[in-house]
N, C-alpha and C positions, 0 to 999 in steps of 0.2 A: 767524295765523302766516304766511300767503302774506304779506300785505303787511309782515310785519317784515323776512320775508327780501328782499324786492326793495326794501326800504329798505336793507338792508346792501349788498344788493348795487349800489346804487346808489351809496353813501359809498364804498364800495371801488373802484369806478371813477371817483369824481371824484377821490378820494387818488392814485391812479395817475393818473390823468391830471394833475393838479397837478404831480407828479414825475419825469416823462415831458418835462413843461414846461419844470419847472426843468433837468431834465438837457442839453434842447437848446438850453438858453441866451436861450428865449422871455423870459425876464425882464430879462437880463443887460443892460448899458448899455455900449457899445464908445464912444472918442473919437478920432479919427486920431491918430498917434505917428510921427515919424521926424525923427532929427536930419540926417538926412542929403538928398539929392535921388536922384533916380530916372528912369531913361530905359526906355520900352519898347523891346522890340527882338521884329521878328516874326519867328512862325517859319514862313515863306515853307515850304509844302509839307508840317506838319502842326501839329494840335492839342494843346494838355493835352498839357505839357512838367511833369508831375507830379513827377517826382523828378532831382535834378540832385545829381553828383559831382564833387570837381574832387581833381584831382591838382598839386599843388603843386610839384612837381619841373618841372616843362612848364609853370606858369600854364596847364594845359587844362581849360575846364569838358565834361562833359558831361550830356547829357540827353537824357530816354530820353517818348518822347510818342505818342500816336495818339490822333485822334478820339473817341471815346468817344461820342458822343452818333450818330455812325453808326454806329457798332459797334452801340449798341442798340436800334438800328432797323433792325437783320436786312442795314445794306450796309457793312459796313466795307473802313475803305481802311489801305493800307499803313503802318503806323507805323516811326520810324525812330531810332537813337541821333547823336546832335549834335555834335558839338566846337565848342567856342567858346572863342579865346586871348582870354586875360585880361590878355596881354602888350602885344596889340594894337590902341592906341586906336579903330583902322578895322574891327575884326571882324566878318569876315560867318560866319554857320552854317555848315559842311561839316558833310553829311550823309555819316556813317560806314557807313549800310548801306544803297547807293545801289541794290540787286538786290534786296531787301525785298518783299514784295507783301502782298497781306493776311493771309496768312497770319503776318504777325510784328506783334503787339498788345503792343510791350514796356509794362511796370507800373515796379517798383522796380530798379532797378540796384546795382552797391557794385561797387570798383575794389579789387584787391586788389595790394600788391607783395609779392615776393619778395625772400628774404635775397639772391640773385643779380640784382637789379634788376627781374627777368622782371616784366611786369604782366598781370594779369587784369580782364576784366567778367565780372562776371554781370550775368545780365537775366532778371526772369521776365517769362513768355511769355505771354499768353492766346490766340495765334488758332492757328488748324486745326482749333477746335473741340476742344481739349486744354489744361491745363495744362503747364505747363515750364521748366523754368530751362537760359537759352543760356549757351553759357561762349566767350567771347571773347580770343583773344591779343591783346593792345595791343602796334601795333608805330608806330613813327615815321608820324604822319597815316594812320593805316587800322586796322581791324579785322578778324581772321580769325577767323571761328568754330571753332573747335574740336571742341564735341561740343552735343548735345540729352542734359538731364537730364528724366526724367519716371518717374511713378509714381503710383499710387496715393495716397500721402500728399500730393502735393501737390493738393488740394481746393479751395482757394480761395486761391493765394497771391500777397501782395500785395508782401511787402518781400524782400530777399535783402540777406544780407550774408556777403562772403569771407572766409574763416580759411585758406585754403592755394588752390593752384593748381588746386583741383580740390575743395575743401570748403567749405561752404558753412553757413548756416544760413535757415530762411526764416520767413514768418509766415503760416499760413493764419488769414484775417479773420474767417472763418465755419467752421462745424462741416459745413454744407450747402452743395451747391454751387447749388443755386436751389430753387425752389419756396416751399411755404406754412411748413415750420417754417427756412429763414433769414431770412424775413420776425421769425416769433418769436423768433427771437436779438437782432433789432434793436430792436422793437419793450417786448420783456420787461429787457432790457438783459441777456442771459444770459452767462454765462461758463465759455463752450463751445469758443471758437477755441484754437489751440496754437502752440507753434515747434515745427518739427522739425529736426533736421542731417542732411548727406548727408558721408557720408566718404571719397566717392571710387568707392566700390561700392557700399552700399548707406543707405538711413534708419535713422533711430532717432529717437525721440520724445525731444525736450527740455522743453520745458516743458508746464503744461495748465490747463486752468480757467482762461484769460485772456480778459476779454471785449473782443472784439474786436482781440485782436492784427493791430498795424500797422506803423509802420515798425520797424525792426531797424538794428543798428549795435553797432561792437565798435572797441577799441581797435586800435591797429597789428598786435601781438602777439597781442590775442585772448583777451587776459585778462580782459577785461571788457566785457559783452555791454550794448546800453542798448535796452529793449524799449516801444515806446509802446502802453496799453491804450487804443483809443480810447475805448468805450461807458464804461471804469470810472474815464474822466480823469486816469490816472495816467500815467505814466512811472516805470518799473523799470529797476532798476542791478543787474546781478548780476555779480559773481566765478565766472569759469571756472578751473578748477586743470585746467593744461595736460596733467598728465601723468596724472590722472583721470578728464576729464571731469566732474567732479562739477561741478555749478553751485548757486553760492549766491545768492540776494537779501541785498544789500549794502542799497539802498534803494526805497523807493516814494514817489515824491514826484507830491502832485495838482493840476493844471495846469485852466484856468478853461476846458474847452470837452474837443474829440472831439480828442484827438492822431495826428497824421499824421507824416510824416515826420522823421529825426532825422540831423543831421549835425554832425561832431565839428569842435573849434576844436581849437587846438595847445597851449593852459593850460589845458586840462583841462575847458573848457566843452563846451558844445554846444546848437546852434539847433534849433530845435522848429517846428515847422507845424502850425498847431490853428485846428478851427474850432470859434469859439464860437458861432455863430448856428446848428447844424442845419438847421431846420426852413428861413433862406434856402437853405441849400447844397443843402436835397433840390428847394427852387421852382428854384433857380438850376439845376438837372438839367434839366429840361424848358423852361426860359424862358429864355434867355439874356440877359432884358432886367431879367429879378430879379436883381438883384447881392447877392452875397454875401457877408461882410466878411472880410477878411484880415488874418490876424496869424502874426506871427513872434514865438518867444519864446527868450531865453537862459536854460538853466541852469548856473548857476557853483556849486561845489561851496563849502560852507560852511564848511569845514573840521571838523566835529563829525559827518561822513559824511549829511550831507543836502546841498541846493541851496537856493539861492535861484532866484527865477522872479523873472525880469525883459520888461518890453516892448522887447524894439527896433525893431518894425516894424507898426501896426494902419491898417488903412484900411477903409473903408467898403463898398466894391468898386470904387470910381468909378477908383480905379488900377489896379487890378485885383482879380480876383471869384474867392475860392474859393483863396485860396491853400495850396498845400501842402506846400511845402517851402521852405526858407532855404538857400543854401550859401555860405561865405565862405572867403576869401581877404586877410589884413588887412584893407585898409579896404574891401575890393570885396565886395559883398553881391547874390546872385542869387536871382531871387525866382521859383518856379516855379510852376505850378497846373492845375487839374482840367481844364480843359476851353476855355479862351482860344487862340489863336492867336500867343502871343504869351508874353514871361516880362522880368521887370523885371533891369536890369542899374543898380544903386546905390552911390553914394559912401558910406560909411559913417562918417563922422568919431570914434566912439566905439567902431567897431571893434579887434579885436585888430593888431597888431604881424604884418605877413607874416612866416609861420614859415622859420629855415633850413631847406635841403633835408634832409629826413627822414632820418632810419638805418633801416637797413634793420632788419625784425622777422626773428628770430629765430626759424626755421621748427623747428614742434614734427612730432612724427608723428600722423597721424588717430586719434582716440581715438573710441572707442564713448561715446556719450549718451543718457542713460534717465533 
């Protein structure tokens, strides 16, 4: 009887292990992809330019970075939000939060406009050794901080995205904020992470049981939320009814790797950051000579309320390692990532059509989300 059981028990951890395999893409076959070419541009004064915004009214990129691999090795240094015109063939970096110290570990960003032009950042926060979401006034070349959000509910958050001048929605990655069971979130592939919203005053829980909630993104208006699961491969579309709150899944479409971040096109598309190899991106953590492969993906709606999942963008690492987010602007494509010194600035010839200057959304009142 011992030996039957430590036979099963043996099949049941090569089965998980096989699966564990398959899910981190150990199998998967990547081939370089891009119709277009690609220039590096450094980012002179910090690291892991992870998530990038642009506002299309200004041709302003921004991006939001800090070291990461000092941070977890107990010495982090000052991280900082970026501007880079996309207007201007010569563009150097200005650095927006030039009094920053280490205490400001920005993660996920989202820009948010108002019916009256007004614009907003958010940026979640990791350092002082707290979570937090900063709120920023965008005013002509500068940033003024406004307020510090924090609380309890924010655990582990990795993405922010604006619904009003002061509301927000985010994604905690994990259910734990460290130790041995968010090791077992990762590891089991459990779905445990959540969204929550903040209304100005206080949280509310919006969605749950999502494994590994990561990047987050919503239309102008806010009517429709796009949530990337990273551990369950998916990417999530849901319907927000403005004057409810209720939110609906519209779609669940699954995407070949971990999904990271998500940034919207102006037809209704949107660019994906996904890494299919795992198991490099976790060597690529501590090795910086293990390259990771990068890709960018588009999803274009089908019109039968699904997507198509297209390549625009796959590389090796050799262009760069660990990519995790896409942002465009017609044919101009920004490539950002985890932990490089540096983010690709790209022609994109199959790109979309630079969009006219936006209409303004139509500002709803904070609704409660359960």
């Amino acid at each position: 009887m011992v030996r039957f059981i430590i036979l099963v028990l043996l099949i049941a951890a090569g089965v998980w292990v096989y699966f564990f395999l398959q899910a981190a893409g150990y199998f998967r076959t990547l081939e370089a992809k891009f119709d277009g070419t690609c220039k590096p541009v450094t980012t002179a004064g910090f690291a892991g330019p992870e998530d990038i915004t642009i506002d299309a009214e200004t041709n302003t990129a921004y991006l939001s970075g800090y070291d990461r691999r000092a941070a977890m090795a107990g010495h982090p240094t000052a991280g900082g939000i970026w501007a880079y015109n996309l207007a201007d063939p010569n563009a150097q970096l200005v650095n927006l939060t030039p009094e920053a110290d280490a205490s400001f570990l920005p993660h996920g960003i989202s820009l948010f406009r108002a019916s009256d032009g007004r614009k907003t950042l958010f940026v979640v926060n990791h350092g002082a050794n707290r979570q937090a979401v900063e709120i920023f006034d965008v005013e002509p070349g500068k940033l003024t901080h406004r307020r510090t959000v924090t609380g309890p509910e924010l655990i582990s958050p990795n993405d922010v995205v604006g619904v009003g001048p002061d509301q927000f929605f985010f994604t905690n990655d994990h259910a734990h904020r460290e130790g041995f069971l968010r090791q077992v979130e990762d590891y089991m592939r459990l779905k445990q992470s959540n969204v929550g919203y903040y209304d100005g005053a206080k949280f509310y829980p919006a969605l749950h049981d999502i494994g590994g909630a990561n990047g987050i993104n919503a239309t102008p208006n806010g009517d429709t939320l796009f949530l990337s699961a990273g551990s369950e491969q998916k990417v999530y579309v849901y319907d927000r009814n403005l004057q409810t709150g209720v939110i609906s899944q519209r779609a669940a479409v699954d995407v070949p790797g971990y999904a990271d971040n998500i940034e919207l096109l102006p037809d209704g598309s949107f660019l994906l950051g996904i890494h299919s190899k795992v198991l490099d991106l976790l060597q690529n953590v501590g090795d910086p000579t293990h390259l990771s492969p990068s890709r960018i993906m588009r999803l274009t709606p089908d019109g039968r309320g699904g997507y198509n999942v297209a390549d625009v963008y796959v590389n090796l690492g050799q262009e760069i390692s660990g990519a995790s987010v896409g942002a465009a602007l017609g044919k101009r494509l920004l490539i950002g990532d985890i932990f490089e010194p540096k983010f690709l600035d790209c022609t994109w010839p199959s790109g979309p059509e630079a969009p006219p200057p936006p209409a303004a959304p139509v500002m709803q009142p904070a609704q409660r989300h359960r």
